[in-house]
TORLUMKE-686539 format. One record per residue (C-alpha): residue in three letters; x, y, z. Coordinates in steps of 0.02 Angstrom, whole numbers, padded with zeros to 5 digits, always signed. Example, Ala and Ser with C-alpha at 12.3 -4.5 7.8 and 13.67 -1.06 7.14 Angstrom:
2
ala+00615-00225+00390;ser+00684-00053+00357;
% end
This chain:
464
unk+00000+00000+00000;unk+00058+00174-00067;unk-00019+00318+00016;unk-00026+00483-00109;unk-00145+00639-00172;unk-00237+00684-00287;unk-00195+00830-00443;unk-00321+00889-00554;unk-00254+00983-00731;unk-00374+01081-00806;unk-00360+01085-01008;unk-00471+01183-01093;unk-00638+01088-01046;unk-00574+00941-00992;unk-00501+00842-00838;unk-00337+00759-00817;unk-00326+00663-00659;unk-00155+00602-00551;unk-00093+00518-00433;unk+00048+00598-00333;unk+00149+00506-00215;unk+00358+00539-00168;unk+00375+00654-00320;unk+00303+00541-00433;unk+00142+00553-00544;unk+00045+00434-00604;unk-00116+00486-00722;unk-00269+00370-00664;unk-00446+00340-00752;unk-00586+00251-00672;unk-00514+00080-00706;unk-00381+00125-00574;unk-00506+00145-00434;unk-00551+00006-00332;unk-00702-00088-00338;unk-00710-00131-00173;unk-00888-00068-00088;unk-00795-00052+00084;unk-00685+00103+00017;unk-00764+00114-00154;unk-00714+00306-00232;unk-00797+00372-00399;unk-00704+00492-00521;unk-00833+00621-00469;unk-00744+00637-00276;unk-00578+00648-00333;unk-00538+00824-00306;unk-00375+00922-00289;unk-00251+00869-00136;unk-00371+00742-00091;unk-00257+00595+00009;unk-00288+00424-00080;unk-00203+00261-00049;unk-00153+00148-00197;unk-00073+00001-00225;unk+00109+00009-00352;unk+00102-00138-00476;unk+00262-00102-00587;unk+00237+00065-00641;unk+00048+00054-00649;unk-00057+00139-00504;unk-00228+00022-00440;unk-00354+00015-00344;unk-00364+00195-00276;unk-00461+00220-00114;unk-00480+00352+00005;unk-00353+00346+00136;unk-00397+00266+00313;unk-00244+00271+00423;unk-00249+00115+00511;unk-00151-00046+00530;unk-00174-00177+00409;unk-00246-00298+00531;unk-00385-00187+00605;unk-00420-00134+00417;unk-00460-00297+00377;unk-00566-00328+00530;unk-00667-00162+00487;unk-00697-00189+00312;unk-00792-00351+00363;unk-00897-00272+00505;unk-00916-00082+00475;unk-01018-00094+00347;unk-01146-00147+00461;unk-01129-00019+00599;unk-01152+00179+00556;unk-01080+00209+00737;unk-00921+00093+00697;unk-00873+00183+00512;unk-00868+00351+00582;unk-00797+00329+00757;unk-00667+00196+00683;unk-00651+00187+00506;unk-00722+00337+00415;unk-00565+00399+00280;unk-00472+00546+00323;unk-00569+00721+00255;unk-00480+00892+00218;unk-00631+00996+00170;unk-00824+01005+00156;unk-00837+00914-00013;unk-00741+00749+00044;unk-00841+00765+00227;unk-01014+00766+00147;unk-00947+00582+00042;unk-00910+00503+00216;unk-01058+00574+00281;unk-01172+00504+00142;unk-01074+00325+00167;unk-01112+00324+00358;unk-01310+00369+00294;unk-01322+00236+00172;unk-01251+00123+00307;unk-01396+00165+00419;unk-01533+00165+00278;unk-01492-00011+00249;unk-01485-00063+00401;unk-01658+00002+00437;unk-01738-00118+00311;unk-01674-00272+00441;unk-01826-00239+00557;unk-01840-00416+00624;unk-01657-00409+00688;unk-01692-00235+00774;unk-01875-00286+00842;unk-01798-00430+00934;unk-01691-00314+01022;unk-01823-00186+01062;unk-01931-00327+01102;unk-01786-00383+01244;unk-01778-00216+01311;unk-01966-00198+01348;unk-01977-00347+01432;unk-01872-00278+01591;unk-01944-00123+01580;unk-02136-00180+01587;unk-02083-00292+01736;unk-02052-00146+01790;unk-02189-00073+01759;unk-02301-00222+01834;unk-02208-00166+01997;unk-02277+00017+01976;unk-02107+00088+01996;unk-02079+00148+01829;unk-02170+00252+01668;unk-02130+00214+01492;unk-02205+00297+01342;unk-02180+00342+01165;unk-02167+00526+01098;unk-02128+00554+00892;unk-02014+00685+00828;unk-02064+00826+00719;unk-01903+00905+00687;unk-01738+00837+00642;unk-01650+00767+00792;unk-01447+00783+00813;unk-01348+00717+00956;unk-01158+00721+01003;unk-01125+00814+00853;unk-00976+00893+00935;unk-00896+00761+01024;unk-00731+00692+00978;unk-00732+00571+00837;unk-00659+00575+00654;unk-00768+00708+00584;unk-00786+00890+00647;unk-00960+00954+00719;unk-01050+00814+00601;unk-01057+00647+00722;unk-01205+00582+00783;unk-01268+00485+00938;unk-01258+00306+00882;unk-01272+00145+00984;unk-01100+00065+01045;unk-01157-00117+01012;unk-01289-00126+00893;unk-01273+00047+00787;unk-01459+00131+00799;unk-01461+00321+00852;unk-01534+00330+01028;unk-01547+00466+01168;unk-01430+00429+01325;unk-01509+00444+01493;unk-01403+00579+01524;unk-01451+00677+01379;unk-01649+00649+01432;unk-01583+00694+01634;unk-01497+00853+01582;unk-01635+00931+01460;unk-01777+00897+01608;unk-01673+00960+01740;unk-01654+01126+01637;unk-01831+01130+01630;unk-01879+01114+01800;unk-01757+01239+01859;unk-01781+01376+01716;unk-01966+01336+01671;unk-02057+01264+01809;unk-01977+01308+01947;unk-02016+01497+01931;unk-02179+01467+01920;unk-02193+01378+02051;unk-02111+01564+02125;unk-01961+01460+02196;unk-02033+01402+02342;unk-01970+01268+02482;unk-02073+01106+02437;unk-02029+01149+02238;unk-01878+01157+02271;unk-01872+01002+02378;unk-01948+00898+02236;unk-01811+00941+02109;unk-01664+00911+02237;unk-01764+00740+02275;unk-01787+00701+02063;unk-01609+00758+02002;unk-01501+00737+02193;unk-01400+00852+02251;unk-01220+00908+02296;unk-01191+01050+02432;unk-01020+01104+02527;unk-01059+01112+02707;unk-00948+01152+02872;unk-00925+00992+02975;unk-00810+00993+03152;unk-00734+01167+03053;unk-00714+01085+02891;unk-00786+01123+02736;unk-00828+00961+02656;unk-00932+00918+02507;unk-01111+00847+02548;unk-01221+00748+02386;unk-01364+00645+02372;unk-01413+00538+02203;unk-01576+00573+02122;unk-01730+00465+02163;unk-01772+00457+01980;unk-01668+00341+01857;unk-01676+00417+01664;unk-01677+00277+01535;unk-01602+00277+01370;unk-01731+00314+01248;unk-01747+00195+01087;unk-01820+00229+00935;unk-01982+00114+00897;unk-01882+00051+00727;unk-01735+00104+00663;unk-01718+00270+00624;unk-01680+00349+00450;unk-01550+00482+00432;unk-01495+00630+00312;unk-01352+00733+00275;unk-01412+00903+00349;unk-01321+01079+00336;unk-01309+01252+00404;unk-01221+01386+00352;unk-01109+01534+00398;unk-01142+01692+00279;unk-01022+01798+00373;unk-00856+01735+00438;unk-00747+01881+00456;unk-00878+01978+00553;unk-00926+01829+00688;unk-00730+01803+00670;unk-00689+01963+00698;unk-00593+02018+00865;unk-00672+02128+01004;unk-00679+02319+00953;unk-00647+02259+00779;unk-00757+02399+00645;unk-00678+02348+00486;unk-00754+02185+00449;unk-00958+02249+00427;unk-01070+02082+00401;unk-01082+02104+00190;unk-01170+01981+00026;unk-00968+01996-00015;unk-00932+01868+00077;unk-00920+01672+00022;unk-01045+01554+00131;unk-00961+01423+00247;unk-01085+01272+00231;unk-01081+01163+00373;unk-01145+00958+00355;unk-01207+00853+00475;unk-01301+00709+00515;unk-01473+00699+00587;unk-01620+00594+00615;unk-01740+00607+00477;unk-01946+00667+00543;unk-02036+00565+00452;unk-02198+00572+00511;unk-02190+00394+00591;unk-02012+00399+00692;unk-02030+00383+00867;unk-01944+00373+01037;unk-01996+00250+01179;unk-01950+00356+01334;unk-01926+00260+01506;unk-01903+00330+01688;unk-01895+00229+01861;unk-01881+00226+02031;unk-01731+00218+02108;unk-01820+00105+02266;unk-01981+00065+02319;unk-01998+00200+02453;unk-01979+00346+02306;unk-02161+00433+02317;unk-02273+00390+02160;unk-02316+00601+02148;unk-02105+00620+02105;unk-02108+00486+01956;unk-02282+00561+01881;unk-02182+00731+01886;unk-02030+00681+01816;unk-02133+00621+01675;unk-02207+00793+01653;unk-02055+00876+01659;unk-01970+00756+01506;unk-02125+00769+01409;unk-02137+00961+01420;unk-01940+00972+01393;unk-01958+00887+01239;unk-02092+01005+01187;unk-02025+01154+01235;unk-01842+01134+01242;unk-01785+00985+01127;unk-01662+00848+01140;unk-01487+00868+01040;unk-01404+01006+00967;unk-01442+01145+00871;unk-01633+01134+00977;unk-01661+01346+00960;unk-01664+01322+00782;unk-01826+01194+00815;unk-01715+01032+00788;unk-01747+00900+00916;unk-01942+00941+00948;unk-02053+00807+01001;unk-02235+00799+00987;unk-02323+00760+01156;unk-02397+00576+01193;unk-02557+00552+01093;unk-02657+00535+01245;unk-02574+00701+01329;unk-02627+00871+01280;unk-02474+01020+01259;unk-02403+01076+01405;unk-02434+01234+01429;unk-02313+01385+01486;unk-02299+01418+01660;unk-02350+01613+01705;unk-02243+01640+01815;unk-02087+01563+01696;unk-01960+01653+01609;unk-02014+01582+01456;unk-02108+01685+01345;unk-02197+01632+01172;unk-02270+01684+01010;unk-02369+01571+00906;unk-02442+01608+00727;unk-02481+01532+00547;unk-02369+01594+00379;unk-02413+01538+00213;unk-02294+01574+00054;unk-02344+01677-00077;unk-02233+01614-00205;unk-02131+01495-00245;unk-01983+01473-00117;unk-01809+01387-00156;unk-01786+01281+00009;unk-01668+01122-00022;unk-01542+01081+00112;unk-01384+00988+00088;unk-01446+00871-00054;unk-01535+00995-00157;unk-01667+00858-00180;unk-01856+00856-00180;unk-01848+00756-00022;unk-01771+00887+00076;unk-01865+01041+00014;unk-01941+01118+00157;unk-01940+01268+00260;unk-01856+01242+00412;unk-01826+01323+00570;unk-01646+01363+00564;unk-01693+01449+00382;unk-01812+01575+00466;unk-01726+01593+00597;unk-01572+01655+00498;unk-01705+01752+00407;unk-01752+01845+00554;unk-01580+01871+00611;unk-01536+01969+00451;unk-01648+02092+00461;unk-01648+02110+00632;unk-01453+02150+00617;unk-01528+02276+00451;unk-01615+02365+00563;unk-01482+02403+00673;unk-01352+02424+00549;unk-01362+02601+00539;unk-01370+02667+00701;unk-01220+02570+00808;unk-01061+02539+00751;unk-01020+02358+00696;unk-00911+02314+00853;unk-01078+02364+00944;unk-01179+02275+00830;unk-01105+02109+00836;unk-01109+02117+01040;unk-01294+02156+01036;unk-01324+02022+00902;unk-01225+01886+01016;unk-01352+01922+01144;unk-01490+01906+01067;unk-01455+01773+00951;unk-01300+01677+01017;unk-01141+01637+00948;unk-01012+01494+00976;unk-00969+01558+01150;unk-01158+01577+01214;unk-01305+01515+01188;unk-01481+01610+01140;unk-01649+01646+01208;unk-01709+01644+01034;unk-01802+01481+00975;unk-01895+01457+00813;unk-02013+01294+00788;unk-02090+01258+00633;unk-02232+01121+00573;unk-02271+01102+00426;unk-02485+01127+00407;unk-02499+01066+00236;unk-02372+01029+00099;unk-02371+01037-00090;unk-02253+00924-00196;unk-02069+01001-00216;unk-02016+01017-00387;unk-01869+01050-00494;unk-01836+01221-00548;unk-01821+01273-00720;unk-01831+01471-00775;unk-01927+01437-00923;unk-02058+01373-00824;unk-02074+01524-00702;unk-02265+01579-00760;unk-02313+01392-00687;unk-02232+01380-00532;unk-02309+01568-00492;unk-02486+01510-00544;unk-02479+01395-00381;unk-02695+01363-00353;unk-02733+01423-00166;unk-02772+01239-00081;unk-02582+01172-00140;unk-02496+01324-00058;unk-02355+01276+00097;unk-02441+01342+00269;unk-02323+01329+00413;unk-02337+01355+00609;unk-02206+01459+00667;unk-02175+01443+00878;unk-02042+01572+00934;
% end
């Protein structure tokens, strides 16, 4: 094995492809790529500097791959299992990526991975089937709740942890390679909603705050013979891992940075104004795909039979509302990770006395809207969240423009709508009301698309 990179030459209109490795060249065509599905590479991702391996027969170059730097022994122990687990190619074996173009290939290889993986439904029921079992005995015993809630937004998870891509992973199970919600996840998002939402309105007061300490446990530094020591307690309430009810479907999602040099831009910096001059910085990711049908089976228990029955039913309030309100994963104020309540439960409603203020209303475009994400496909044409929140965001920085100067602009516009340091208090939800089919667009067919008939138009519920 040879490890080199790829150079493109440009002639006129056409593409001359090589193969550069210890100041050698050697010109490749697709009959030098490998064939092999496990690191299979098309002439269409071979880009400039992208790192290849290859294997030297005489002077001929074959079977180009993407590079994956590993040993030869767990290579060949990967390429027989990770093909099989989502989880196992990125974490392990995804090939090494120097820009957007060659992320968004692994990223669609880890996808396809899942999406095939979902059609094996017996194999994955079996498993699910397993897990209910201990949790209805459970259940029998009266010391635990379990219910199903279905998402309505995309859901990411651990998109930032460490791994072999940057900001794109995604949650995936260790052993058997479904995406799934840690406990911890499901403990941290209710215990931000007891203390931030519900605990205001419940004006703070001694037997509130009593039932949270007694839910979540507690840890307190308190004097002792003279010495300060550090006092906990573990929470009553044990937070299950939530599993989907089949095996999810994900896509290749995106988001994207118009203005680099101005979020980039140093404190009391007034030279680099937010401008359309500027390139975009799309960002990929993976997430799990709403489809209408994909749900979560959520599970909470006592910790022992002495925990009082009035804790558990409010622990399940809290997760339920949290995934209302809040949202699981990453990138939740931009309405990803939203879950629809239980069938049988009506929508939580906002506490008064809560920090949490709301605005509810219907839109309805006009005309026709370009809206594709990541894969410019029909499947994926939708307006999202993130899109109007960004949409908002621009002109609420417009209408400031003008009267602060831009060092003072970009404060105020971290405060209001985050940045990578902080978070924001601004959240934007959208459901979809009623949908028309997505379509290709073609300028010579402009007078159609306008000529939309009122009952096909998009409505949308926007929550903010």
């Amino acid at each position: 094995m040879t490890i080199g990179k790829i150079k493109v030459e440009k002639v006129r209109s056409d593409k001359f492809y090589y193969v550069v490795s210890k100041e050698m060249e050697y010109r490749i065509s697709s009959s030098n790529l490998t064939q092999d599905p496990g690191c299979k590479i098309l002439m269409d991702d071979l880009i400039q500097d992208l790192p290849v391996e290859f294997d030297l027969i005489g002077n001929r170059c074959e079977n180009v791959r993407l590079y994956s730097p590993l040993s030869d022994k767990m290579r060949d122990i990967l390429k027989k299992v990770s093909g099989n687990h989502p989880g196992l190619f990125i974490d392990k074996y995804a090939y090494v990526w120097h820009n957007q173009e060659s992320m968004i290939y692994i990223l669609n290889k880890v996808k396809k991975i899942n999406n095939i993986q979902q059609k094996k439904c017996k194999e994955y029921e079996v498993l699910l089937n397993r897990r209910r079992g201990y949790l209805n005995e459970l259940n029998k015993k009266k010391t635990a709740q379990i219910w199903q809630q279905k998402i309505s937004s995309p859901l990411l998870l651990h998109s930032s942890r460490t791994g072999t891509v940057e900001n794109a992973n995604l949650c995936f199970h260790p052993l058997y390679g479904f995406v799934y919600i840690p406990g911890s996840g499901i403990k941290g998002m209710t215990h931000a909603w007891a203390e931030t939402v519900w605990l205001p309105g419940e004006n703070r007061s001694k037997e509130a705050l009593e039932q949270v300490e007694r839910i979540f446990g507690w840890s307190k530094k308190i004097v002792e013979k003279g010495k300060e020591i550090l006092s906990s307690n573990t929470g009553h309430i044990i937070f299950h891992e939530a599993w989907p009810t089949k095996w999810p479907k994900i896509f290749v999602d995106i988001t994207n940075c118009h203005y680099k040099k101005y979020y980039g831009a140093e404190e009391n910096d007034n030279y680099n104004a937010p401008g359309d001059w500027e390139d975009p910085n799309p960002v990929n990711f993976l997430a799990v795909k709403p489809d209408g049908e994909t749900a979560f089976e959520f599970a909470i228990s006592k910790r022992n039979a002495s925990v009082k029955d009035a804790d558990l039913e409010r622990a399940k309030e809290w997760v339920i509302a949290a995934l209302e309100h809040l949202g699981a994963g990453g990138k939740t104020n931009s309405g990803n990770g939203v879950f629809s309540p239980p069938g049988n439960v009506p929508t939580t409603p906002i506490p008064a006395q809560s920090n949490l203020m709301e605005f509810d209303t219907i839109i309805e475009l006009g005309t026709p809207a370009f809206l594709a994400g990541s894969q410019q496909q029909e499947d994926d044409c939708n307006l999202r969240g993130g899109t109007l929140r960004g949409m908002l965001r621009y002109w609420w920085r417009t209408l400031h423009a003008d009267h602060v100067s831009i060092d003072t602009l970009r404060r105020m516009e971290r405060a209001v709508w985050g940045s990578t340091l902080r978070g924001s208090p601004v959240q934007c939800k959208i459901t979809s009301k009623k949908f028309t089919k997505a379509q290709k667009f073609y300028k010579y067919q402009i007078k159609d698309l306008l000529s939309i008939e009122e009952d096909v138009k998009y409505r949308y519920r926007v929550h903010v």
